[in-house]
N, C-alpha and C positions, 0 to 999 in steps of 0.2 A: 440433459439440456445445459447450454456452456451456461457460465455467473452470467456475463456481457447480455444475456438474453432475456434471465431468469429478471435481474437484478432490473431489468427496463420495464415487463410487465408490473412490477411492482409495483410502480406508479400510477398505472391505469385505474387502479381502486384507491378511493381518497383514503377510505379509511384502514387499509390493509397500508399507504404509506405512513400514517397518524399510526400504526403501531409498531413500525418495526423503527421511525421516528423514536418513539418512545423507548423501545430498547436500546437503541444507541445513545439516547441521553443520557443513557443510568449507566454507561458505561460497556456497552455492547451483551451486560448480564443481564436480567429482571424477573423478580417474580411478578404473578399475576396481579397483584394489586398494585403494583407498583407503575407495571402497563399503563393497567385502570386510569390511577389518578394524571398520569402522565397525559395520557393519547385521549382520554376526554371516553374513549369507546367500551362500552360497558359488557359485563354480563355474558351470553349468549351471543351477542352482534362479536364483542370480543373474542370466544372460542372461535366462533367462524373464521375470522381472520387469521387466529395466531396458524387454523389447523391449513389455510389457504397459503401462506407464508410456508409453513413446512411443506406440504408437497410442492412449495415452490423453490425447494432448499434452501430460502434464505436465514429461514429460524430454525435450531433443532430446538428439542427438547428436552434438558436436563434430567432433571428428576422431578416429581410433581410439583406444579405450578412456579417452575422454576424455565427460562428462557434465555435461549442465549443466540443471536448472530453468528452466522456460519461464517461468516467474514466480519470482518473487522471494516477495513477496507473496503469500499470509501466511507459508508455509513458512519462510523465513529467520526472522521475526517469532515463528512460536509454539515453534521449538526453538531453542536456545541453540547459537551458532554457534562454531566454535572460531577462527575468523578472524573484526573486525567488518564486517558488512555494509554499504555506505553505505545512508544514510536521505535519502528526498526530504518535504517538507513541502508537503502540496496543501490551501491555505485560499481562503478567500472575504476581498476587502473591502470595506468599504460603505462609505458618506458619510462626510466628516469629522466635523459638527455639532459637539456639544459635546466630541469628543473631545480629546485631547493626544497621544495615543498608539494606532498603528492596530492590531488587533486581531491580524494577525498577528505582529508584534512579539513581541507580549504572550506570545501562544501559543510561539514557538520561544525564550523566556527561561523559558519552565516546560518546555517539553520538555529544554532544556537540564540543570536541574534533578535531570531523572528519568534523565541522563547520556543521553537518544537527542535529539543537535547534528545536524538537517541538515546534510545538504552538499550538497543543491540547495531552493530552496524555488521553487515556483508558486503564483503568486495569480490569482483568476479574478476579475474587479473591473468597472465599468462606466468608458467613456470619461469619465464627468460625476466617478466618486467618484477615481478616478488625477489628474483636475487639481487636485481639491481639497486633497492630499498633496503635490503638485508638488514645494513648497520640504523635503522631506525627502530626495529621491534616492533613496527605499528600495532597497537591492541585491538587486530580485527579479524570476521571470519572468514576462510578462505573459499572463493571459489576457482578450483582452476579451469582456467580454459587451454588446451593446448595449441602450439600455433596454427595447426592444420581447422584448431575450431574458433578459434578467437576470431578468424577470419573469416566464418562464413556464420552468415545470420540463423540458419536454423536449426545448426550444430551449437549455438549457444543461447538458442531459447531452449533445445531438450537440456541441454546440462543445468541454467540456473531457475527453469519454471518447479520443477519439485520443490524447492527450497523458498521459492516466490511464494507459491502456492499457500503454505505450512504459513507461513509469516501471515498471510493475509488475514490469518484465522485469528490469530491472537495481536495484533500491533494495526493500528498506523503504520503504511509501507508506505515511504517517500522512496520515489525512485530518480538515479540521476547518473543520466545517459554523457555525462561530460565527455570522459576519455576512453581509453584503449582504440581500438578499429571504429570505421566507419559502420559494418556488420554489425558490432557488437550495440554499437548506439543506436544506430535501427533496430536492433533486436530487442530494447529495453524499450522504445517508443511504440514499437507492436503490443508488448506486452502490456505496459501502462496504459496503453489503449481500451484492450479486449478487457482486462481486471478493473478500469475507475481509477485507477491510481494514480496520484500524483507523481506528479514528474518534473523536477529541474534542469539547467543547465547553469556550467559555471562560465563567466568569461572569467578566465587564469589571470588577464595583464591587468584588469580592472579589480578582481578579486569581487564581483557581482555575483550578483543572480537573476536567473530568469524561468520562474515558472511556465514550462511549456503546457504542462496540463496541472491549474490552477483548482481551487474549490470550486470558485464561479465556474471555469469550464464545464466540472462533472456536474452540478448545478443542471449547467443549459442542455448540457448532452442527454441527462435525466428529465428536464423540461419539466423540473420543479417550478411550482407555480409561489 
């Protein structure tokens, strides 16, 4: 069953989301007591849920009474965590041209801002726009696209969703669809879709931001009450 699907049932039982709630306030880890005091939900009613939540793969199982979110994302993201969660940044970047300054730059100087500082970033970029940057040394991870895939939308969701995937598990993934192709930025707005995940846009001339998919958004798409 895809997350996008899984992750919506979960809501349908008040207290199956009062505890996965609870794990993610502890910082997407918790033991059993911890649940407990958290999500209000006790005992027995508790087992029920956590073991309802794992065949619904949102929870595994660590080691005894030990719990953890299969994802990170968005859970960590739309409840306030009592521990910070680390945040990964997944952007796109395109040509040099007339730039000065690459696009993701830009972007984790305003996340920064809004106090959410990755602490891993990935850019997904073609071999032609990475030489064009060269003399920068950007300190980031590379995904390539080539131009035959840069430019088509579902040649660069198979290349950067393994890598989405993995991240989701362990970070906060802000995702931001600013530059490279038109494809490429469709292709991260599917994505961030189907996953819950936030999503930005930069406007370049104003040096802004614009949350296209917001907490509120995942929120309302979840129709948390």
């Amino acid at each position: 069953m895809e997350k996008c699907q899984t992750i919506r049932l979960l809501f349908f039982v008040e207290n199956s989301r009062k505890v996965a709630e609870a794990i993610a306030k502890n910082g997407g880890v918790a033991i059993f007591s911890q649940i407990q005091a958290t999500s209000g939900v006790k005992g027995s009613v508790l087992n029920h849920h956590l073991n309802r939540l794992q065949r619904l793969k949102i929870v595994e199982k660590e080691v005894k009474g030990t719990y953890r979110l299969t994802y990170k994302t968005p859970l960590c993201f739309i409840f306030p965590t009592k521990t910070r969660t680390p945040i990964a940044y997944f952007g796109l970047m395109g040509k040099r041209e007339n730039r000065k300054q690459p696009e993701p730059e830009i972007a984790i100087e305003l996340l920064k801002k809004e106090k959410l500082k990755p602490d891993l970033i990935y850019v997904a970029t073609s071999p032609e726009a990475l030489n064009e940057w060269k003399d920068l040394k950007l300190p980031y991870q590379w995904i390539l696209c080539y131009e035959e895939e840069i430019i088509d939308i579902e040649s660069v969701k198979q290349k950067i969703q393994p890598q989405l995937i993995s991240l989701l598990k362990e970070y906060i993934v802000i995702m931001d669809c600013t530059s490279a192709t038109k494809p490429a930025t469709i292709a991260y707005y599917e994505l961030a879709q189907t996953y819950y995940a936030p999503l930005i846009y930069i406007y370049e001339e104003t040096k802004k931001m614009k949350w296209l998919i917001s907490r509120d958004t995942i929120i309302k798409r979840l129709n948390i009450q």
